[in-house]
DSSP file (Angstrom, degrees, kcal/mol; ACC not computed):
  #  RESIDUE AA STRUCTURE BP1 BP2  ACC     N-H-->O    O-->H-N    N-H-->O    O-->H-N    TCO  KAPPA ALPHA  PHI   PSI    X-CA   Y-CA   Z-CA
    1    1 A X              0   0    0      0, 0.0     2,-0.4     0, 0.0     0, 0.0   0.000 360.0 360.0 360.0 138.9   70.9   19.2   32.8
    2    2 A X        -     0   0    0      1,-0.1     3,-0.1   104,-0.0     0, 0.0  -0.636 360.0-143.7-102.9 149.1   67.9   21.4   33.0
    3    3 A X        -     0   0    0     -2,-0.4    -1,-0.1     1,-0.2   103,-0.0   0.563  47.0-113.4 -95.3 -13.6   65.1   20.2   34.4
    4    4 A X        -     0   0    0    103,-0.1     2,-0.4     2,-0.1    -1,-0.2  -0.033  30.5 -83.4  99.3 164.5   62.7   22.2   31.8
    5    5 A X  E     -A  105   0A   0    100,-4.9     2,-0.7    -3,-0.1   100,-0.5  -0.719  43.9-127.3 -96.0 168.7   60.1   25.3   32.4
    6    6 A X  E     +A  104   0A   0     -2,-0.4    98,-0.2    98,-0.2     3,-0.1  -0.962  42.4 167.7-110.9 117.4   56.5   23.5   33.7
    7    7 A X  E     +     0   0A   0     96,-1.0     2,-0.2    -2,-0.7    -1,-0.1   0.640  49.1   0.9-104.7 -28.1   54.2   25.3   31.1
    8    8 A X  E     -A  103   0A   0     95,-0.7    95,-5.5     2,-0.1     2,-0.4  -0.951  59.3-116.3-161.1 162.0   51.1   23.6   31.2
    9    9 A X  E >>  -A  102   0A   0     93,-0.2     3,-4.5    -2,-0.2     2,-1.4  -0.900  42.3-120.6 -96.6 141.5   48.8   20.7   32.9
   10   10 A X  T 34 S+     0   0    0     91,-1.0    -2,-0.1    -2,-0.4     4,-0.0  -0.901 116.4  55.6 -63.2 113.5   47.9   18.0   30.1
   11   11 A X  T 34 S+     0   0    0     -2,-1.4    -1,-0.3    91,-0.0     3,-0.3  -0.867  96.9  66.8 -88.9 -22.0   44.3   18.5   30.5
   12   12 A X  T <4 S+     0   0    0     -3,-4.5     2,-0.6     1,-0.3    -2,-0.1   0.922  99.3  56.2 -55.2 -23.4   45.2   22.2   29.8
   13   13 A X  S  < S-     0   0    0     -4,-0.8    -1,-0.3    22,-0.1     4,-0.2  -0.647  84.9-155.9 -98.7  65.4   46.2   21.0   26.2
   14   14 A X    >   -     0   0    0     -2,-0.6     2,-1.4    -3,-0.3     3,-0.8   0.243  33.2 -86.0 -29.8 155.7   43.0   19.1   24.4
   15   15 A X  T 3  S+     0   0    0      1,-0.2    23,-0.2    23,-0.1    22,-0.2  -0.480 109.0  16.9 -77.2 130.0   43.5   16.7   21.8
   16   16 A X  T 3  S+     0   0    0     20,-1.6    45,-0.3    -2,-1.4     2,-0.3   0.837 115.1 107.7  90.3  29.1   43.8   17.9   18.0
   17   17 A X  E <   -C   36   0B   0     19,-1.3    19,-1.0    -3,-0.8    -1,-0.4  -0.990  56.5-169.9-139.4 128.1   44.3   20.8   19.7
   18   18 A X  E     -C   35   0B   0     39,-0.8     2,-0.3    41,-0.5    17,-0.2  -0.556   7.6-159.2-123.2 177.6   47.4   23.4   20.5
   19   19 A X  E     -C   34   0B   0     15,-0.5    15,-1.2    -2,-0.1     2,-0.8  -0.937  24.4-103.2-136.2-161.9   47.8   26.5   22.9
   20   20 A X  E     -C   33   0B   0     -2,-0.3     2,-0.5    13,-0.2    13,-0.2  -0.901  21.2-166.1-105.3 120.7   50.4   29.8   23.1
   21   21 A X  E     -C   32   0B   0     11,-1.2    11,-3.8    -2,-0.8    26,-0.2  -0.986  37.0-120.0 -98.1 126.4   53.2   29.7   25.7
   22   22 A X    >>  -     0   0    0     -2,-0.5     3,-2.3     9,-0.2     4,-1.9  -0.330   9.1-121.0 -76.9 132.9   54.0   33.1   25.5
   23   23 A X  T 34 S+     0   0    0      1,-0.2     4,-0.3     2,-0.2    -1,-0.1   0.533 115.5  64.8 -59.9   4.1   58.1   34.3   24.4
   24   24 A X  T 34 S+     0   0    0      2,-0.2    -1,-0.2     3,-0.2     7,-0.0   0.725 103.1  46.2 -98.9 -37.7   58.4   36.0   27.7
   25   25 A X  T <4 S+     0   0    0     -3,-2.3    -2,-0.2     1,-0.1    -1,-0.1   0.867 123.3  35.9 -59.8 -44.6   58.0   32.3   29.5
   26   26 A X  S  < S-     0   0    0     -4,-1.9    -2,-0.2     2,-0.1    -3,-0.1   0.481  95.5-133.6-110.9   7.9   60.3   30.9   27.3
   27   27 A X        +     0   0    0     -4,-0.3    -3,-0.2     1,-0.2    -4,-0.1   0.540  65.1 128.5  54.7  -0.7   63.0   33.6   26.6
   28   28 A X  S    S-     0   0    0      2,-0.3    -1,-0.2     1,-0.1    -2,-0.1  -0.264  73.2-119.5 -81.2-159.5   62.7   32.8   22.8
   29   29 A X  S    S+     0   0    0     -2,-0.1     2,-0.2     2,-0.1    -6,-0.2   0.903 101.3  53.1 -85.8 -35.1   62.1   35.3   19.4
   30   30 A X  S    S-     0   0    0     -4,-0.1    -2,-0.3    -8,-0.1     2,-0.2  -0.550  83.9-125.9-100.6 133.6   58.9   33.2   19.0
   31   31 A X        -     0   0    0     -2,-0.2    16,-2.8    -9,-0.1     2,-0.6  -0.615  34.7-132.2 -70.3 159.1   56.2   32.1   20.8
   32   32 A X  E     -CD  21  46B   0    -11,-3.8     2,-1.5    14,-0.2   -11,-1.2  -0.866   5.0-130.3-135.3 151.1   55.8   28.5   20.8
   33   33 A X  E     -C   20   0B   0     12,-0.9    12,-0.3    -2,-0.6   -13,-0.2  -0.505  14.2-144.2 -95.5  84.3   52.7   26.6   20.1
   34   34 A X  E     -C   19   0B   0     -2,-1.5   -15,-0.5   -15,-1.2     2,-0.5  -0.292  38.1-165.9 -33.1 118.5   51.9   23.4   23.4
   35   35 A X  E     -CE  18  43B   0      8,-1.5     8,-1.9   -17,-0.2     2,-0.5  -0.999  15.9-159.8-128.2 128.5   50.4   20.8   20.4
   36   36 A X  E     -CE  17  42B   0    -19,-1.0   -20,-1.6    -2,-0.5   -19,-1.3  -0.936   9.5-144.2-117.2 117.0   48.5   17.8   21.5
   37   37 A X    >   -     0   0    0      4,-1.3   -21,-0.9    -2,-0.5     3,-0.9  -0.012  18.6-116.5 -53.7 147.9   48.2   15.1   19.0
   38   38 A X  T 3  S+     0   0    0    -23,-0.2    -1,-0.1     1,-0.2   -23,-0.1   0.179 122.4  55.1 -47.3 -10.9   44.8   12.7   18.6
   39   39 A X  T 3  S-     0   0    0      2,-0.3    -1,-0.2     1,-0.1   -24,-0.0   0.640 129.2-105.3-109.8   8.5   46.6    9.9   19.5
   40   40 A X  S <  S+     0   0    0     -3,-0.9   -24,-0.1     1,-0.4    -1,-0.1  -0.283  71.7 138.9 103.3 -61.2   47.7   12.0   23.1
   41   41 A X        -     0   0    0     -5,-0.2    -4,-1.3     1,-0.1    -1,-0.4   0.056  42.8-144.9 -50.2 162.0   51.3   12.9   22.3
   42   42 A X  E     +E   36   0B   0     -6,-0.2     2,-0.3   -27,-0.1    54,-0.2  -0.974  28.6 149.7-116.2 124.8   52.3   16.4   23.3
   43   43 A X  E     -E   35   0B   0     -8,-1.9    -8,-1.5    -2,-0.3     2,-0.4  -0.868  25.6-144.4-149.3-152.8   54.7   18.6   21.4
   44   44 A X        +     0   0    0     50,-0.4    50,-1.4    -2,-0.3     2,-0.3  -0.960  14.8 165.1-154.2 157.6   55.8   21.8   20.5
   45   45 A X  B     -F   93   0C   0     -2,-0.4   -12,-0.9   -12,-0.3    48,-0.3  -0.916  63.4 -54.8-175.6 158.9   57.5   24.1   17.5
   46   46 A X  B     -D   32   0B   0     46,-1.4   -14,-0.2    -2,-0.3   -15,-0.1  -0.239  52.2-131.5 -53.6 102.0   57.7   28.0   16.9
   47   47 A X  S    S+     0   0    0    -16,-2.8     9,-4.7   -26,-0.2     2,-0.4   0.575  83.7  91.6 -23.4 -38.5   54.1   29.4   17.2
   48   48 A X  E    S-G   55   0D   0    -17,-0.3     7,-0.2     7,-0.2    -2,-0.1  -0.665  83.1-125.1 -93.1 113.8   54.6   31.3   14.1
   49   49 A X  E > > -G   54   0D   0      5,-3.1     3,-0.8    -2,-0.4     5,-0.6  -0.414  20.7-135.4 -63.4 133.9   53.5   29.5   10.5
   50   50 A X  T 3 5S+     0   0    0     39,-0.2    -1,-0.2     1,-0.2    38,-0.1   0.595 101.8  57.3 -83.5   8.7   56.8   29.8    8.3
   51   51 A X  T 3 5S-     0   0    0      1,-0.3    -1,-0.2    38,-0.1     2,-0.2   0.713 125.7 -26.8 -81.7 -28.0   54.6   30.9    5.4
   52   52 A X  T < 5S-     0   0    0     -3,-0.8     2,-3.5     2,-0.2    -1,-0.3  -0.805  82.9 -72.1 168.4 164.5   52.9   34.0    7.0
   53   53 A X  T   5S+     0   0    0     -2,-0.2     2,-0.3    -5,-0.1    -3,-0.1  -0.119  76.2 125.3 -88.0  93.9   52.0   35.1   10.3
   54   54 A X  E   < -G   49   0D   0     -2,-3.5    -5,-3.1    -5,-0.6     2,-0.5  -0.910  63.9-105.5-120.4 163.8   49.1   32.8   11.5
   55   55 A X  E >>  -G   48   0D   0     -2,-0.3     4,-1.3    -7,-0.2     3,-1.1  -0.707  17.6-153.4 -74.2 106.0   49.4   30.9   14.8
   56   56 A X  T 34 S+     0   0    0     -9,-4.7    -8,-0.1    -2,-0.5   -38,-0.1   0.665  87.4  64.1 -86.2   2.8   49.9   27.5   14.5
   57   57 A X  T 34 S+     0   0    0    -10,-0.4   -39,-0.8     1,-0.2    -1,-0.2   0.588  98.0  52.7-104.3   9.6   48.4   26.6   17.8
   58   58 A X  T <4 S+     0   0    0     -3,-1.1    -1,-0.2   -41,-0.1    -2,-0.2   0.655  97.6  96.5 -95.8 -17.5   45.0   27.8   16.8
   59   59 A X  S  < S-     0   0    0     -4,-1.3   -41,-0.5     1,-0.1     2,-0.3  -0.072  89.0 -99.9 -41.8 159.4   45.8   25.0   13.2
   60   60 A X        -     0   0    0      8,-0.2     7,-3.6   -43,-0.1     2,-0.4  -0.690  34.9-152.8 -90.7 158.4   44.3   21.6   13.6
   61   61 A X  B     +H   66   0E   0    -45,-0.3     5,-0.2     5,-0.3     2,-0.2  -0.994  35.8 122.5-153.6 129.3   46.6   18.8   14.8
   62   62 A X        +     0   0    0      3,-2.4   -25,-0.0    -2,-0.4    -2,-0.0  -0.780  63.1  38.8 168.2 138.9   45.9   14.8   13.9
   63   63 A X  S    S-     0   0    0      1,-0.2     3,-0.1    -2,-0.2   -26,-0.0   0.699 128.2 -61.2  87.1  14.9   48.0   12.5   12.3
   64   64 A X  S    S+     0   0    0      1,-0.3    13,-1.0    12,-0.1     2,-0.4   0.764 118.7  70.2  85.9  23.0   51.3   13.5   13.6
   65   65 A X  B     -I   76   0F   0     11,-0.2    -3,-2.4    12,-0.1     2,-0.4  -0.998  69.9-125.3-152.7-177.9   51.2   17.0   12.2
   66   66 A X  B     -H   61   0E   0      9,-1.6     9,-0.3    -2,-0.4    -5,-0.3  -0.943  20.1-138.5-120.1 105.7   49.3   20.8   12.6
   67   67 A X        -     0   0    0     -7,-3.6     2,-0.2    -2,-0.4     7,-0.2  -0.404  23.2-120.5 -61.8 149.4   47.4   22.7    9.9
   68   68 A X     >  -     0   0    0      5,-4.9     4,-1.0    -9,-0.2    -8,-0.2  -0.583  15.5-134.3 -87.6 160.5   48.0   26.1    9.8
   69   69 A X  T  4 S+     0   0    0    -14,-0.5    -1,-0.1    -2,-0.2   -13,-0.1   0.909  95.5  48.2 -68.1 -40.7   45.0   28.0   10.1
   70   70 A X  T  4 S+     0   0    0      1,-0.2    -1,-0.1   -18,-0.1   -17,-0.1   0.868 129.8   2.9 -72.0 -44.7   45.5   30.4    7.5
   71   71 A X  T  4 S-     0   0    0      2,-0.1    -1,-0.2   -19,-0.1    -2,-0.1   0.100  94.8-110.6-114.1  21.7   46.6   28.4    4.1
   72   72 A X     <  +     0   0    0     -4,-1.0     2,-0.1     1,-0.2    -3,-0.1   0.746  60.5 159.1  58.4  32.4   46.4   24.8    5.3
   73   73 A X        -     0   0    0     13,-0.1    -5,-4.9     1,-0.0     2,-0.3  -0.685  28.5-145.8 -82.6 166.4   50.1   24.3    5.3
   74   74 A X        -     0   0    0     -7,-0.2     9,-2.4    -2,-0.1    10,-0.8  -0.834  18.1-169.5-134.2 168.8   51.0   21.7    7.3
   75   75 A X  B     -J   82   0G   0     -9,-0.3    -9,-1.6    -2,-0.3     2,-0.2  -0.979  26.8-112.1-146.2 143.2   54.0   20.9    9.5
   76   76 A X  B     -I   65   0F   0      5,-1.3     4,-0.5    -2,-0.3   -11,-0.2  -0.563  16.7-149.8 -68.5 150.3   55.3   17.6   11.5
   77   77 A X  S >  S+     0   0    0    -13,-1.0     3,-0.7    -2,-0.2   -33,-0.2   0.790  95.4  59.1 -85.7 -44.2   55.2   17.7   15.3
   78   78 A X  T 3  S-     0   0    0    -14,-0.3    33,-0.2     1,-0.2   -34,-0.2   0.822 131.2  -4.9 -38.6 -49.9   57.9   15.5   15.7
   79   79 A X  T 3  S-     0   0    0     14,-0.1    -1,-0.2    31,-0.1    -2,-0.1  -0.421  88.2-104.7-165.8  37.1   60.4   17.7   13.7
   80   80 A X    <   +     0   0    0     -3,-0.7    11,-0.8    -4,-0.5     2,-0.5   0.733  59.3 163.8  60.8  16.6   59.0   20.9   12.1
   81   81 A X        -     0   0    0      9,-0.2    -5,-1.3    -5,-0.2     2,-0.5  -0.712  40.7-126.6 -92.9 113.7   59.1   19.5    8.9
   82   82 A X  B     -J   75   0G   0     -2,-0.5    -7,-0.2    -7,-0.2     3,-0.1  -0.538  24.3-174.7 -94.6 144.6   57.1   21.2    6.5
   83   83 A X        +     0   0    0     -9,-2.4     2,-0.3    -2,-0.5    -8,-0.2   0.630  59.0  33.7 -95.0 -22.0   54.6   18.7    4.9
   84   84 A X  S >  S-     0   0    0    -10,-0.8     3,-1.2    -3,-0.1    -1,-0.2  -0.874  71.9 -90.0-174.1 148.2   53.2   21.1    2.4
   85   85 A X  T 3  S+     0   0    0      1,-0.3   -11,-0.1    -2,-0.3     3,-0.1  -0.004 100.6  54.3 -58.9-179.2   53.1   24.0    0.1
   86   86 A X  T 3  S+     0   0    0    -13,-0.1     2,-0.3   -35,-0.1    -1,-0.3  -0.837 113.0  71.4 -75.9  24.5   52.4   27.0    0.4
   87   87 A X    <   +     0   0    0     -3,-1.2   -13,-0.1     1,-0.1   -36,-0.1  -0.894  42.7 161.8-104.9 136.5   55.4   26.4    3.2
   88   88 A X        +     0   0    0     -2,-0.3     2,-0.2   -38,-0.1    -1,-0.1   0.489  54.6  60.2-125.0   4.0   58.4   25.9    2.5
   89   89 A X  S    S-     0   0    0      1,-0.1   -39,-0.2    -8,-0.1     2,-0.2  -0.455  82.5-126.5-101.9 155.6   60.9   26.5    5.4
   90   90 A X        -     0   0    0     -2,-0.2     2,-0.3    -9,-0.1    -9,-0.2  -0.741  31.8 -90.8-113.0-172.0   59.9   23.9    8.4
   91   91 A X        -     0   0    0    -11,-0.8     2,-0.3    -2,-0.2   -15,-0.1  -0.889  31.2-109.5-126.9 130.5   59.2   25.2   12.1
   92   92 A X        -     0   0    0     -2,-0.3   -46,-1.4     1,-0.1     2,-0.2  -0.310  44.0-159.6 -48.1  92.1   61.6   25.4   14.5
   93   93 A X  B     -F   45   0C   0    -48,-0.3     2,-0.2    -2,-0.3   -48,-0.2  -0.686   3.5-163.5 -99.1 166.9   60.5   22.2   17.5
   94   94 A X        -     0   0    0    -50,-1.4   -50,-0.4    -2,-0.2    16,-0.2  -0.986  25.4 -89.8-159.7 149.7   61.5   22.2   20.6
   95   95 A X  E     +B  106   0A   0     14,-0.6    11,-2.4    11,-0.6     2,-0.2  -0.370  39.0 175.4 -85.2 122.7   61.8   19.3   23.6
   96   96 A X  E     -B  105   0A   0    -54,-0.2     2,-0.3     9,-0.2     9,-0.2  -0.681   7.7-168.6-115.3-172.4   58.7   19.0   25.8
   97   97 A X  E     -B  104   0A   0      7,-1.0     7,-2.7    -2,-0.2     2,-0.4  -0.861  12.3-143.1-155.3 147.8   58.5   16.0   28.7
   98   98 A X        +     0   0    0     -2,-0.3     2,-0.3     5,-0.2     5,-0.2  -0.910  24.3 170.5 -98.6 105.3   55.4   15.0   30.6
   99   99 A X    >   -     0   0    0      3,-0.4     3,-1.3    -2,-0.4    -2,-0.1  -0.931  67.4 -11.4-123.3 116.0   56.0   14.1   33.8
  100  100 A X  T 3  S-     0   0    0     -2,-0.3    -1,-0.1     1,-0.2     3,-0.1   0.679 126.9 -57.2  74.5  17.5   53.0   13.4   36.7
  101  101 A X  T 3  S+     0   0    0      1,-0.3   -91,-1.0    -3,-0.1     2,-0.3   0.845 118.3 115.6  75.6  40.3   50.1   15.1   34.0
  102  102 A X  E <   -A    9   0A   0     -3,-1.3     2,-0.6   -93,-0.2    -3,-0.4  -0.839  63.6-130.7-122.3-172.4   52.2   18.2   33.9
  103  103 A X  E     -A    8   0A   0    -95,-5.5   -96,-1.0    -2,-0.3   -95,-0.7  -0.890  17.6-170.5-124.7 152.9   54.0   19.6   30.9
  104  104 A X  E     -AB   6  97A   0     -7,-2.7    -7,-1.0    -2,-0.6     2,-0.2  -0.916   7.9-154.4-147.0 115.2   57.6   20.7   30.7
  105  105 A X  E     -AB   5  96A   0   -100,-0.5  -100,-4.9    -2,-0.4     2,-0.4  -0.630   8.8-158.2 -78.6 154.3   59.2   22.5   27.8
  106  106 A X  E     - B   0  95A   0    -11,-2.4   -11,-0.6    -2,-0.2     3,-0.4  -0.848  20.1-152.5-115.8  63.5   62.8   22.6   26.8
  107  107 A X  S    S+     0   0    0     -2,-0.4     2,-0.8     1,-0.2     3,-0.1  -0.317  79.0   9.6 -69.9 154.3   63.1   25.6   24.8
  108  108 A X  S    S+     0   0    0      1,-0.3    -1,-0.2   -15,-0.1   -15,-0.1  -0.328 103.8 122.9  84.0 -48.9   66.2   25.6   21.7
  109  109 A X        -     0   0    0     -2,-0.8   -14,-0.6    -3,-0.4    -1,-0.3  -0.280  65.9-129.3 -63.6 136.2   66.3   21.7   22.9
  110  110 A X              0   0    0    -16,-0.2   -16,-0.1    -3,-0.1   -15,-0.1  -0.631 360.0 360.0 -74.3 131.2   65.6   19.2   19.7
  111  111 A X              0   0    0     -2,-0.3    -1,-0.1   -33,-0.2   -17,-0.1   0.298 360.0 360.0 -47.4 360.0   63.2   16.8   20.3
């Protein structure tokens, strides 16, 4: 079982707020967009909005999901889900863990 890459410290990550771990870290096609939630949770899903190419970790994030920056679609953190037009394909999540206030992604791993 793999033990995950260590990507970030949670303070790195505000709340309502996301940042870029770069594909080069994570050996996927995407980068993928470190999300922290308003309520604290941390997650994560394919940096790239599936509607056109804006950066979903510069979107806002509250309420369990992340606006995209660019047309307001919105997407779940749990599970990529897309929540609203103009998206219609969801985003790609992937398994983070916090362990001791650091962060550890799971890339390809389902939440």
């Amino acid at each position: 079982m793999s033990t995950g890459i260590r990507v970030a410290a949670l303070d790195d990550v505000p709340e309502g707020e996301g940042i870029v771990i770069d594909k080069s870290v994570t050996g996927t096609e995407d980068h993928i967009a470190l999300l922290r939630d308003t309520d604290g949770g941390v997650w994560a899903l394919d940096d790239t909005c599936t509607h056109e190419d804006a950066s979903l970790a510069d979107g806002w994030v509250e309420d369990g999901c992340v606006e995209c920056p660019l047309h307001s679609a919105k997407f779940c953190l749990k599970d990529g889900a897309a929540q609203s037009l103009p998206a219609t394909r969801d985003a790609r999540p992937h398994r983070v863990e916090v362990r001791d206030g650091e962060i550890y992604l799971f890339p390809g791993e389902a939440p």
